[in-house]
C-alpha positions, 0 to 999 in steps of 0.5 A: 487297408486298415490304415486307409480307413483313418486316412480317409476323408468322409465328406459328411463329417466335414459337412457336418462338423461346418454346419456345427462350426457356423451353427456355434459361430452364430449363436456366438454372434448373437449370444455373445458378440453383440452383447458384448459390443453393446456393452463396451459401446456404452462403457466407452459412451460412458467413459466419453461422457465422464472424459467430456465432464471433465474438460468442461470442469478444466474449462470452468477451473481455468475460467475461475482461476483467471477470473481471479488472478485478474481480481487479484491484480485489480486488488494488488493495483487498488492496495498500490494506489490506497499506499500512494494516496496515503504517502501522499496525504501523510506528506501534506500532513507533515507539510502542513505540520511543519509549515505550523510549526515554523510559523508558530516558532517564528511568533514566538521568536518575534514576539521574544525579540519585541519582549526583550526589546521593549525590556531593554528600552524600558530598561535603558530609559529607567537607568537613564532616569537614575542616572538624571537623578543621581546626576542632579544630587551630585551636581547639586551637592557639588554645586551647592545649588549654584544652577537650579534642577531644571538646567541641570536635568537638561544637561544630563539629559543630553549628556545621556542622549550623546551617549546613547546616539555613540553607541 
């Protein structure tokens, strides 16, 4: 019967060993559970926390780089508009240039053609008059004085005139 003896069961002991088992089991629960949950209740409040931080400074980091790709635009369109309002003041400007510049050469080529045409009239009456006088001493050598200067200033004067109006 010796082997029955470790084979048997003792209820007391089964009793006694529960009572041990929900003795440790609440003083588990109480001395460590709980502080433990507590614990990471409040790493994980911690951490909703700082994960919270975060999708506000992304919000705020989106915000601000939208508001400054729209400034960018703004001052990409303000650049685009100061360049086509400096291609266009730079085109008046030539034009106006230009303008002055055809004016002036147009004066001076008017003023270079009444030059040379007041020369060429100056010109043409000063070899007309030495052509009277040189005219008048040779008649009046040839002639010897048969018709007097004033006739004779008459006749060259329009042989002179014929030449000129055949021209």
């Amino acid at each position: 019967m010796n082997t029955l003896d470790i084979i048997s069961v003792n209820i007391w002991q089964i009793i006694i060993s529960l009572c041990n088992l929900t003795i440790l089991f609440l003083m588990f629960k109480r001395f460590l559970f709980k502080p433990v949950k507590k614990m990471i209740a409040d790493r994980e409040a911690l951490a909703q926390k700082k994960l919270d931080e975060a999708r506000d400074e992304m919000q705020k980091a989106s915000d601000e780089r939208l508001k400054w790709e729209s400034r960018m635009l703004q001052a990409e369109e303000e650049a685009g508009d100061i360049v086509k309002k400096a291609t266009i003041k730079a085109d008046k400007q030539s034009k106006i240039i230009i303008k002055t510049a055809k004016e002036r050469a147009d004066s001076i080529v008017d003023q270079a053609r009444f030059e040379a045409e007041l020369e060429y009239k100056n010109s043409a009456s000063e070899m007309k008059h030495e052509i009277i006088d040189l005219s008048s001493m040779l008649a009046g050598k040839m002639l010897n004085r048969e018709i007097n200067e004033e006739d004779h200033k008459e006749l060259i004067n329009d042989f002179i005139d014929q030449i000129g109006q055949n021209r």
